[in-house]
N, C-alpha and C positions, 0 to 999 in steps of 0.2 A: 656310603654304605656303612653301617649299624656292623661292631664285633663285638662277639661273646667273648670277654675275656676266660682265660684258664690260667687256673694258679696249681700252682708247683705247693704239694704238704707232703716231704719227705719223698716216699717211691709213691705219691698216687697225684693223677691230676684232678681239680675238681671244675667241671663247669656248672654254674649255675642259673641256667636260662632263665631270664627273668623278663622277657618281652614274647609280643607272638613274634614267631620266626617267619619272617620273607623268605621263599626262595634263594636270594642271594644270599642273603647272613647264613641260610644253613651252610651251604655251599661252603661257604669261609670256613665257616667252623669244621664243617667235615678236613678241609684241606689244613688248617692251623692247630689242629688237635693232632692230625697225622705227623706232622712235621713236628711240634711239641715232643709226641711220642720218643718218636726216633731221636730227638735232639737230649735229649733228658733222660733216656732208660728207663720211662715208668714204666712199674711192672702191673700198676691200676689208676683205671679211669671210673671217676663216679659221676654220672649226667644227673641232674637235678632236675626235673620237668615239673616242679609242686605247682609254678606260675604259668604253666601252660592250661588256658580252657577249655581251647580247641586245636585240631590238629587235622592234615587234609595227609592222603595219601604219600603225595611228595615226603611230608616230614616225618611219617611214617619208614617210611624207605631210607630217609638217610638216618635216622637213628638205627634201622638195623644194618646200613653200612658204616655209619660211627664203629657199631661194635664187632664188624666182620673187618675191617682196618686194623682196629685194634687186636685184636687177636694175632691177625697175621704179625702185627708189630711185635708180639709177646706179651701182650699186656690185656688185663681181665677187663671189663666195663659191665660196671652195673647203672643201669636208669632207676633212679629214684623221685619216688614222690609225685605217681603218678595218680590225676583224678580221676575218677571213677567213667564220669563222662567223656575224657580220653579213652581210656580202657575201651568201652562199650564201642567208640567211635571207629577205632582199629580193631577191635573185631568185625561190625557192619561191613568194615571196608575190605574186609578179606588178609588184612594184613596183624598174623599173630604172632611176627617179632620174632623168630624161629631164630636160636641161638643167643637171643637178646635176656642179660640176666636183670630182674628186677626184683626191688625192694621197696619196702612202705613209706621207707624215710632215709635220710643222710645215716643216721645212727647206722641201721643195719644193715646199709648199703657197704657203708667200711668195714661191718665183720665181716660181710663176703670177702670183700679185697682180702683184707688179713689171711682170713681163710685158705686163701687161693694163693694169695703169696707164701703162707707155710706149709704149702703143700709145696709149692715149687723149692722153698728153699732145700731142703733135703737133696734135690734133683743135683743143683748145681752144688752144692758144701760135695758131693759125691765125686764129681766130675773133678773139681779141682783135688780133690786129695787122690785120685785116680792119675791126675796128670802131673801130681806133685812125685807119685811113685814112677813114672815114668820117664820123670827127669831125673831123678836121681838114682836110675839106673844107670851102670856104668855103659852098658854092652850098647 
């Protein structure tokens, strides 16, 4: 069986599908990107779809559990570089990717990351100076 690799670029992962996806390789991917996740603290995942020309239901669906995983893991995912005959394809088929964030290309798929990571960063610098006062309370 065929794996999409994912690479580790700072806090974001990036896969970049480059074959049609079987059933099984999705499958892998859904499970090794999870694991990846949690193994590594990314806080974003960028999927690359530019070389996909077709897509059936199935890989429909696990791209929107790709990024309902992710979420849960704490981590943002954007699909990138989707073709237009995709697009149309997953709409036909009833599936409009609800919660799935997408962009035109790699480029502006990592400003959303960023985006999403400076929104969160504020969250956590808070919490820890929250619990740095806390600890150095005497009482």
């Amino acid at each position: 069986m065929q794996r999409i690799p994912i690479l580790q670029m700072g806090r974001t992962l990036l896969v970049t599908i480059q074959v049609d996806l079987q059933d099984q390789t999705a499958l892998a991917l859904q499970d090794d990107l999870a694991n990846k996740i949690q193994h590594t603290g990314a806080s974003g995942v960028l999927i690359d779809i530019s070389a996909l020309e077709i897509v059936d239901s199935f890989i429909g669906r696990m791209l929107a559990g790709i990024s309902s995983i992710a979420r849960v893991l704490g981590a943002t995912s954007v699909v990138v570089g989707m073709q237009p005959a995709v697009a149309i394809t997953l709409v036909e088929l009833g599936l409009s990717l609800h919660g799935v964030r997408t962009a035109l290309n790699v480029e502006r798929g990592m400003r959303l990351l960023q985006q999403a990571d400076d929104r969160l960063q504020p969250e956590v610098n808070e919490v820890s100076d929250e619990e740095q006062s806390l600890d150095a309370d005497p009482r």
